[in-house]
C-alpha positions as CSV (number, residue, x, y, z in Angstrom):
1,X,-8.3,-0.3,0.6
2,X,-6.1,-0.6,-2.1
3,X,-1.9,0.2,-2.0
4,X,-1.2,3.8,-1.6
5,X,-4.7,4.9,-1.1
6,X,-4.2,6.8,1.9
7,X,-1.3,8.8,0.2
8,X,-2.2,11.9,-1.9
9,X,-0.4,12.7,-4.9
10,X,0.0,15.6,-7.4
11,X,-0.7,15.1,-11.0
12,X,1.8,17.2,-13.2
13,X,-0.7,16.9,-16.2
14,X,-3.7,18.2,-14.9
15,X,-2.3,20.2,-11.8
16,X,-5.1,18.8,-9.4
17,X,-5.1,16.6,-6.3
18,X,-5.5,13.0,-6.1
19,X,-6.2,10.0,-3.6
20,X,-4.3,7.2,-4.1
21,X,-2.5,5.5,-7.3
22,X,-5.1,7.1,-10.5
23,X,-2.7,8.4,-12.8
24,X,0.2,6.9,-14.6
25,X,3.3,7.2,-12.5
26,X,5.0,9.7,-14.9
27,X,2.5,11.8,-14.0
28,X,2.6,12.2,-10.3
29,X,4.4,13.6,-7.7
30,X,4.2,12.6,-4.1
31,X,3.6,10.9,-2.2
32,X,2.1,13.5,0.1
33,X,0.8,12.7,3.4
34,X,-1.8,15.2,3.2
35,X,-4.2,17.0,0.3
36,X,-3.0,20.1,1.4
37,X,0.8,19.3,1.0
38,X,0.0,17.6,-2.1
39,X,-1.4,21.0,-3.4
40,X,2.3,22.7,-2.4
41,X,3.8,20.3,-4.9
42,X,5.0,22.5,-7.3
43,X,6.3,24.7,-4.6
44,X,8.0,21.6,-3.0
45,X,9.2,20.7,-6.0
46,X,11.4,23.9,-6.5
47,X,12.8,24.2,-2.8
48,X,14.1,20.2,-3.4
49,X,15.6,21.4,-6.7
50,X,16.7,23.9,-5.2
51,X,18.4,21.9,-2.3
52,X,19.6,19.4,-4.3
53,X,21.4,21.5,-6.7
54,X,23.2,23.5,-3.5
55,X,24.0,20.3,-2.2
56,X,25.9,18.8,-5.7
57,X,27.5,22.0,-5.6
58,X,29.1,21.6,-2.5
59,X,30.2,17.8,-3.3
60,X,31.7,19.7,-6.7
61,X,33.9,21.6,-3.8
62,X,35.1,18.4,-1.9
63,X,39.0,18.4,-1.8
64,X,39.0,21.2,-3.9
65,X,41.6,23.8,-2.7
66,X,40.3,27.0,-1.1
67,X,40.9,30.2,-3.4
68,X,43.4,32.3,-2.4
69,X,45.7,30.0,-0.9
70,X,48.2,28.9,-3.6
71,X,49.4,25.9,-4.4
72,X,52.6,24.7,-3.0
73,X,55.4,23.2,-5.3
């Protein structure tokens, strides 16, 4: 068995399945421990995006003031 062939991945060209390392890494996503997560990719995809974005919000807010408190001089 050859590296990575027990992982599944998700190929972003051709939207299908696959075992192991085939495609150029540009083209996957994963790994996934499982076909059927693999298959969720895309919908994976978007929560992470969506986490990670929330998250670099809230480090945008770090030591930020609150609103509505005024600044002291």
């Amino acid at each position: 068995m050859t590296s990575g062939d027990g992982e599944f991945w998700y190929n972003l060209s051709t939207h299908e399945v696959e075992r192991g390392k085939q495609s150029p890494g540009a083209d996957r996503a994963g790994p996934f421990a499982t076909a059927e997560e693999a298959a969720r990719a895309p919908q994976i995809l978007v929560e992470r995006s969506r986490q990670w974005q929330e998250d670099e919000e809230h480090e945008d807010e770090w030591g930020t003031p609150p609103s509505g408190g005024g600044a002291r001089q």
